[in-house]
C-alpha positions as CSV (number, residue, x, y, z in Angstrom):
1,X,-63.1,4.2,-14.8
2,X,-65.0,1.7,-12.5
3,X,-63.2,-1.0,-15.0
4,X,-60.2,-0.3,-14.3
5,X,-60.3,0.5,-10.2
6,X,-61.7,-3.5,-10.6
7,X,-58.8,-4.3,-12.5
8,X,-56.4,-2.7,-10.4
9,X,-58.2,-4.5,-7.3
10,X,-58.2,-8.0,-9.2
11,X,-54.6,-7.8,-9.8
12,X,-53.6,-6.5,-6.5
13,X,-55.3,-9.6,-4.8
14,X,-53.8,-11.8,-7.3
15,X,-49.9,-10.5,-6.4
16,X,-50.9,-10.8,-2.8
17,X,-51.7,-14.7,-3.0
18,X,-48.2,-15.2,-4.1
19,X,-44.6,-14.4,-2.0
20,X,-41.2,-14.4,-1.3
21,X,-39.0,-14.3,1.7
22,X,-38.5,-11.0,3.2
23,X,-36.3,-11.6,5.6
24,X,-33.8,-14.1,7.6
25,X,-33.0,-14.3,11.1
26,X,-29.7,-16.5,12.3
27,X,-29.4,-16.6,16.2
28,X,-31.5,-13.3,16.6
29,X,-29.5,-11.2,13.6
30,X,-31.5,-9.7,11.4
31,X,-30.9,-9.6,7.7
32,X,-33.7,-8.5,5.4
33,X,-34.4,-9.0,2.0
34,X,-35.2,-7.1,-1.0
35,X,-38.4,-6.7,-3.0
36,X,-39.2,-8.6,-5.8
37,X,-38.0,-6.4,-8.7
38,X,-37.8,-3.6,-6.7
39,X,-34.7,-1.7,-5.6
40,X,-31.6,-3.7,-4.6
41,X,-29.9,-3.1,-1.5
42,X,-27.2,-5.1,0.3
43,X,-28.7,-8.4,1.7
44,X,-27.1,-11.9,2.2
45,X,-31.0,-12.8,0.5
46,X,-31.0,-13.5,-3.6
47,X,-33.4,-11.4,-4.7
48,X,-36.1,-12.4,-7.2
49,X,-37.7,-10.9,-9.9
50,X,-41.5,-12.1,-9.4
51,X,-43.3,-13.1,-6.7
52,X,-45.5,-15.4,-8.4
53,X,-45.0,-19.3,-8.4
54,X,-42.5,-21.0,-10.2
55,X,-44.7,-23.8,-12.7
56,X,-43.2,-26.6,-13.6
57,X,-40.5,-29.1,-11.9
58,X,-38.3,-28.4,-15.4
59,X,-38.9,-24.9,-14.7
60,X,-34.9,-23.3,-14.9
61,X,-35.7,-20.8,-11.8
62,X,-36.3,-23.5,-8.9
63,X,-32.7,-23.4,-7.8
64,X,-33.7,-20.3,-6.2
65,X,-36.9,-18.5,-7.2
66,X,-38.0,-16.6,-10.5
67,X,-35.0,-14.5,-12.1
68,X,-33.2,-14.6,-9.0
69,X,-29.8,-12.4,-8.7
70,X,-26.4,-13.4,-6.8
71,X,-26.8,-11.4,-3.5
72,X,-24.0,-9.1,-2.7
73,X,-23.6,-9.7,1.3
74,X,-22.5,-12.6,3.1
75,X,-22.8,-14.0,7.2
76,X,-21.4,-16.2,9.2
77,X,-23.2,-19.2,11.2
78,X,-22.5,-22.3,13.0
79,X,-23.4,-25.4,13.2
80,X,-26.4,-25.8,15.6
81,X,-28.0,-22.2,14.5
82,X,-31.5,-21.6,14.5
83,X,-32.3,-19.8,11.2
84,X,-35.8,-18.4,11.0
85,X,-37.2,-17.3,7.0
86,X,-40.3,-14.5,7.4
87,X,-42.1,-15.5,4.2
88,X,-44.9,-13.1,3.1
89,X,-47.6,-12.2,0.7
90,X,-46.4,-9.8,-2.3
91,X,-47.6,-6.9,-0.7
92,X,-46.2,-7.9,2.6
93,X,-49.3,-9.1,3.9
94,X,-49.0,-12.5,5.4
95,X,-48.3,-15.4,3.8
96,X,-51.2,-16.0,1.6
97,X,-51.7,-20.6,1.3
98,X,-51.7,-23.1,3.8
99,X,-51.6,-26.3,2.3
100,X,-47.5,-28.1,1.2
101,X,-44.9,-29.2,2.5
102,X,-41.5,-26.4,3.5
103,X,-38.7,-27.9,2.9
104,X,-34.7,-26.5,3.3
105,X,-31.9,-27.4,0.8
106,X,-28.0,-26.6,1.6
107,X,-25.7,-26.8,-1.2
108,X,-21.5,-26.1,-1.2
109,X,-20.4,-22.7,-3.0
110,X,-17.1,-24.5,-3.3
111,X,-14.0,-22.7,-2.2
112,X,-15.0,-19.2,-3.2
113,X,-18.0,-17.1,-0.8
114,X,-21.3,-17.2,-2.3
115,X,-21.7,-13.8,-3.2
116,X,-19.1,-15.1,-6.4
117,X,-21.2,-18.5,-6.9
118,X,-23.7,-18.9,-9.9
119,X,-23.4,-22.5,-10.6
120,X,-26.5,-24.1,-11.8
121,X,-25.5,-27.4,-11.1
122,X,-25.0,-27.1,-7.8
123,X,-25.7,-30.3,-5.6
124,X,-28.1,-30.0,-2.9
125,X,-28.8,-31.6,-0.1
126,X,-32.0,-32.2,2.1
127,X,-31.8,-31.3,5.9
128,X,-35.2,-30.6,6.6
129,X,-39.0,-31.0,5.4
130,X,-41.9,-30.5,7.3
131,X,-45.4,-31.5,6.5
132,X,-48.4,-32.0,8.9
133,X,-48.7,-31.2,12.3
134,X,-50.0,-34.6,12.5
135,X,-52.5,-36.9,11.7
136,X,-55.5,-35.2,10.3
137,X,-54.1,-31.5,11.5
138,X,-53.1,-28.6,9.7
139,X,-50.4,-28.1,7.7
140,X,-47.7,-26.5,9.1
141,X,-47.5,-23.5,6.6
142,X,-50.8,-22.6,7.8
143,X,-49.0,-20.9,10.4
144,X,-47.6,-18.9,8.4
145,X,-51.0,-17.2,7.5
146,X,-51.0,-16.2,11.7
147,X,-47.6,-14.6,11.1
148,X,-45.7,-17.6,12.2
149,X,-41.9,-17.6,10.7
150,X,-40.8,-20.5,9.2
151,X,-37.7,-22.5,11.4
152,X,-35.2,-24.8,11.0
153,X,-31.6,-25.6,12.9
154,X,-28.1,-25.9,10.9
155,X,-26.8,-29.7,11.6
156,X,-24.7,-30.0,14.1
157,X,-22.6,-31.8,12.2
158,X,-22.0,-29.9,9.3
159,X,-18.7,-29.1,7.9
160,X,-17.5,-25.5,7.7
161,X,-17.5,-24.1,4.2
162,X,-19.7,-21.7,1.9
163,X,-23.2,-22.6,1.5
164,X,-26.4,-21.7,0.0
165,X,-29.4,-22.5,2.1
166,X,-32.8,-23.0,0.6
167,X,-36.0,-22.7,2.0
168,X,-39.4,-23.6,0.0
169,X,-42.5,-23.7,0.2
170,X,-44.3,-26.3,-2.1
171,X,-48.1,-24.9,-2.7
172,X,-50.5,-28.2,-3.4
173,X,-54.2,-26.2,-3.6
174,X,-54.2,-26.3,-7.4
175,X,-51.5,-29.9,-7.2
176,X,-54.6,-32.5,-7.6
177,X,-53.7,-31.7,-11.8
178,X,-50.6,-32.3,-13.4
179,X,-48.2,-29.0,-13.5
180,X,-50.7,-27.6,-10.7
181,X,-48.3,-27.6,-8.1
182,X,-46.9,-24.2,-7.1
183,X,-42.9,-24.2,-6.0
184,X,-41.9,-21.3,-3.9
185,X,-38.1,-21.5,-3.2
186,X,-35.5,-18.9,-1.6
187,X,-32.2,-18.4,-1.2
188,X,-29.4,-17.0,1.3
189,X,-25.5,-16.9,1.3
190,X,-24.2,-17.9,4.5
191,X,-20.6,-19.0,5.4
192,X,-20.6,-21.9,8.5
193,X,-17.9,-21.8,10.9
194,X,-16.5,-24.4,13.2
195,X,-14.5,-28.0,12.7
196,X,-17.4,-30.4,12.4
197,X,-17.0,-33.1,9.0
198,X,-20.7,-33.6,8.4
199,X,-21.1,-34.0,4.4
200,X,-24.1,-35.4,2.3
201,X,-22.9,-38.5,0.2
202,X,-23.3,-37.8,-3.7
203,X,-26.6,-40.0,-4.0
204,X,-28.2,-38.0,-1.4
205,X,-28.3,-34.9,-3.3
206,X,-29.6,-33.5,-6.6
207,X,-29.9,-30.4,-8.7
208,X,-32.7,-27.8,-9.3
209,X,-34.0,-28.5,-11.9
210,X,-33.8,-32.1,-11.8
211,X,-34.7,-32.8,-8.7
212,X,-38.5,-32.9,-8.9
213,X,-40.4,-34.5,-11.6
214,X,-44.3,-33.6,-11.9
215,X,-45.9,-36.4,-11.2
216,X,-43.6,-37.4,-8.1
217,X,-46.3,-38.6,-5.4
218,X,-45.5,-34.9,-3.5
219,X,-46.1,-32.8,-6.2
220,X,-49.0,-34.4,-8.0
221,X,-51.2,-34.6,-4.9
222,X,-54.9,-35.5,-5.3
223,X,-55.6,-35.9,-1.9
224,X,-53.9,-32.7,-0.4
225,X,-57.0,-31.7,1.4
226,X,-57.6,-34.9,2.9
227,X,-55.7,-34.3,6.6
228,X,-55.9,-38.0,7.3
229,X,-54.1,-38.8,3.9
230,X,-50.5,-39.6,4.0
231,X,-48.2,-37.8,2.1
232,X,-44.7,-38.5,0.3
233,X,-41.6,-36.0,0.2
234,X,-40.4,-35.2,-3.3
235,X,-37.1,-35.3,-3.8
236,X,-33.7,-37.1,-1.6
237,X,-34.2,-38.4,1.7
238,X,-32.6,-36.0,4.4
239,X,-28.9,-36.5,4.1
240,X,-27.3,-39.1,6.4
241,X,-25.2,-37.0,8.5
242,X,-28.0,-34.9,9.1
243,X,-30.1,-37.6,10.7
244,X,-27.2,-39.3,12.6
245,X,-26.3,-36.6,14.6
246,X,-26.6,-36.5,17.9
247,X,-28.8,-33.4,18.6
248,X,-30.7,-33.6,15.6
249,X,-32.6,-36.4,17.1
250,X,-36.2,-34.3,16.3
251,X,-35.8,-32.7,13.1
252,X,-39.4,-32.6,11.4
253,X,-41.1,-33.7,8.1
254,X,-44.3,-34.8,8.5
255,X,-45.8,-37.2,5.8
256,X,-49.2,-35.6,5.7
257,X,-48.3,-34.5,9.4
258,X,-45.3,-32.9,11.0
259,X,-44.4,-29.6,11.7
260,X,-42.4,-27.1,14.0
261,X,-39.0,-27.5,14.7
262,X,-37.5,-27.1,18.5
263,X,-34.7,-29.8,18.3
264,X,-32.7,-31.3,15.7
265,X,-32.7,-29.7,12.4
266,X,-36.9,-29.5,12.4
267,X,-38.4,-26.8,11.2
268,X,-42.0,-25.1,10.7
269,X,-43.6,-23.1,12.9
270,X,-44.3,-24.3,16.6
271,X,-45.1,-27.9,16.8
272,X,-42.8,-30.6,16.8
273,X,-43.5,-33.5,14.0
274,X,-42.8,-34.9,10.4
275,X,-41.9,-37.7,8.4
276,X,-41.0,-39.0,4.9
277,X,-44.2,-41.1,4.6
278,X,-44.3,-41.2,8.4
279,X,-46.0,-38.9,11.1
280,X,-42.2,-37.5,11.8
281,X,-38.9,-36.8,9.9
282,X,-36.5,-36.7,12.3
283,X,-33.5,-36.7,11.0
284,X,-31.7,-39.4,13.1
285,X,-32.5,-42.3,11.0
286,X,-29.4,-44.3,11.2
287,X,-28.9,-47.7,11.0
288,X,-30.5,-49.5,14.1
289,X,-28.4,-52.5,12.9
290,X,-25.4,-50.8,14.7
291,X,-27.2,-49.4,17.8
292,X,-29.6,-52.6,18.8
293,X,-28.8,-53.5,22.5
294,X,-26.5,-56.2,22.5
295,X,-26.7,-59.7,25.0
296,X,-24.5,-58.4,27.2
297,X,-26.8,-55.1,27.8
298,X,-30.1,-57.1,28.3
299,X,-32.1,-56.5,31.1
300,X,-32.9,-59.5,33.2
301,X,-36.0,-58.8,34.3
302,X,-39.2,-61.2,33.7
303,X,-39.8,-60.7,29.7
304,X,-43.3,-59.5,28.7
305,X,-43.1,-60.3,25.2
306,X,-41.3,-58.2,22.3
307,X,-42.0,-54.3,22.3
308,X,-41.0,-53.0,18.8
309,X,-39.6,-49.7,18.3
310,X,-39.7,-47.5,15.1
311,X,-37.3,-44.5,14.1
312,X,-40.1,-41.8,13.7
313,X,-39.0,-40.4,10.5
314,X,-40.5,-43.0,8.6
315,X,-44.0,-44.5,7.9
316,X,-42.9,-47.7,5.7
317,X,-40.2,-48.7,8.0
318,X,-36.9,-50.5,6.5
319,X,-35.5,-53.5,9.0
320,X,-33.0,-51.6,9.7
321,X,-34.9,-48.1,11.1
322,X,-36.5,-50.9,13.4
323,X,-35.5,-52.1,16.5
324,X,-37.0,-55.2,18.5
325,X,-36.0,-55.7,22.7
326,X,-37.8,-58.4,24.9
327,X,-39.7,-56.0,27.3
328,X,-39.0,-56.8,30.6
329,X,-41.8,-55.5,33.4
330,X,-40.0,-51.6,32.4
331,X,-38.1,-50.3,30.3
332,X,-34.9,-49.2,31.6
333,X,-34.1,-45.5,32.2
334,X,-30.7,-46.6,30.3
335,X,-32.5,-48.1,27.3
336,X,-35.4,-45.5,26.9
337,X,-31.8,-42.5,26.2
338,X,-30.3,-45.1,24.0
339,X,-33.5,-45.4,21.9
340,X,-34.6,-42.1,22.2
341,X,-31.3,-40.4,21.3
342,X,-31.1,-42.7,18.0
343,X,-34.8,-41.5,16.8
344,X,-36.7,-44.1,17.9
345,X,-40.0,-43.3,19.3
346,X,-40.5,-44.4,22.9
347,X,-44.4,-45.7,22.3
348,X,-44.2,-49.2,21.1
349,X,-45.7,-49.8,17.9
350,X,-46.9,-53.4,19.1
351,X,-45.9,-55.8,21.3
């Protein structure tokens, strides 16, 4: 008897440490999800079969969580909606780990709603990842553990259509081994209104599986404990149109730091940070080639050498995420919008 009340104790600790997303929020509207395996009620959220982690970047049930089921409801959103995913433990307790990345897919359903789509090769596309706070903080799914939900912003530039949106947590505590990493992912069927023409090229997206490998720098993660350590995203970069848009300047994805999500398409918890090997991901990354000040806009002021500005989504910088002005004695109230509505940090990195 006293075996099998441990057990029973022992197995109900071990369903608790995994999870699954109970619910979604879109501008306020509730929507909430089913249990895992249990009964099935109308919800624009797939419903899963297991809480437990899906193994393995091969593994057939990361397009949207283990045995998941085409959900029978549908809603609408816009661009520019805040979407908030309550992720909990599998007896919703809280959410159980506090060390990975969250990330959020979109991909197309095509012409048909969702609630008909069951394509495994859909293409997905990145709009968000969040990982640190910042350097040598937390990671932002700890928050989660304090009953913090987990959210991001549609782009504001994205085109109306079907979608499937995909949230996932990636678990690292057991990632330092090959195969360790634990992928959490969920689904919802949304349909986004508006006019807008934002659409990911066909080399920013990819396929679930297919998308991850297991030894890709994010997944096999010896170092996940270390706060000061960088880290590196797996899978695309954030789509394009994502980061050019104009009020997705702060979208978050920390590299080892990042978090929250207030502007842009961020997303996390509460603070504002990220980056794909950098301390933030915002997705506004475009080319600086085509928004460096030209002659005719420079200020005339007494130059004070060269002030170098860096798009914050990035930690190894390309030439073209950087842009380089002669500092005059200020910075113009003019130049400081500029730079900071293209993504670029305002603190110099040198001068």
């Amino acid at each position: 008897m006293f075996k099998n009340i441990v057990i029973s104790l022992l197995l109900s600790t071990y369903v608790s440490a995994h999870g699954y997303i109970a619910s979604v929020d879109i501008n306020g509207k509730h929507f909430p999800g089913n249990v895992p395996n249990g009964e099935t009620k109308p919800s624009i959220i797939r419903q899963i079969g297991d809480v437990s982690p899906v193994k393995g970047a091969t593994n057939k049930d990361l397009f949207c969580g283990i045995n998941e089921q085409v959900a029978s409801d549908l809603t609408t959103a816009n661009p520019g909606d805040t979407i908030s995913f309550d992720w909990r433990g599998g007896d919703n307790s809280l959410w159980p780990h506090n060390t990975g990345p969250m990330l959020t897919y979109m991909a197309s359903c095509g012409p048909d709603p969702c609630n008909k789509f069951d394509d495994r090769n859909a293409k997905w596309f990145k709009i968000q990842q969040v990982g640190r706070k910042g350097k040598g903080q937390e990671w932002a799914q700890q928050d989660l553990m304090k009953g913090a939900v987990a959210t991001i912003k549609l782009p504001s530039t994205l085109a109306p259509g079907n979608y499937l949106i995909r949230h996932e947590i990636i678990a690292l505590h057991l990632a330092e081994s090959d195969g360790g990493a634990e992928f959490y992912p969920g689904c919802a069927q949304i349909t986004v209104g508006g006019n807008q023409n934002g659409r990911p090229k066909d080399e920013e997206t990819v396929v679930f599986p297919g998308g991850y490998h297991d030894q890709d720098p994010g997944i096999l993660v010896p170092n996940a404990f270390d706060a000061n350590a960088d880290y590196n995203f797996p899978g695309p970069a954030i789509a394009r149109f994502v980061t050019d848009s104009p009020s997705n300047g702060g979208s978050n994805s920390g590299n080892g730091q990042g978090s929250g999500s207030s502007n842009g398409s961020g997303s996390g918890t509460t603070s504002p940070n990220g980056g794909n090997n950098g301390t933030t991901s915002d997705p506004s990354g475009s080319s600086s080639s085509s928004h460096a000040p030209s002659s005719q806009g420079t200020c005339r002021l007494k130059k004070r050498g060269v002030a170098v500005f860096k798009r914050a989504q990035y930690q190894d910088y390309e030439r073209s995420d950087v842009v380089r002005i002669y500092r005059p004695k200020h910075i113009s109230r003019i130049m400081r919008n500029l730079l900071s509505r293209r993504g670029f940090d305002m603190a110099p990195v040198d001068s």
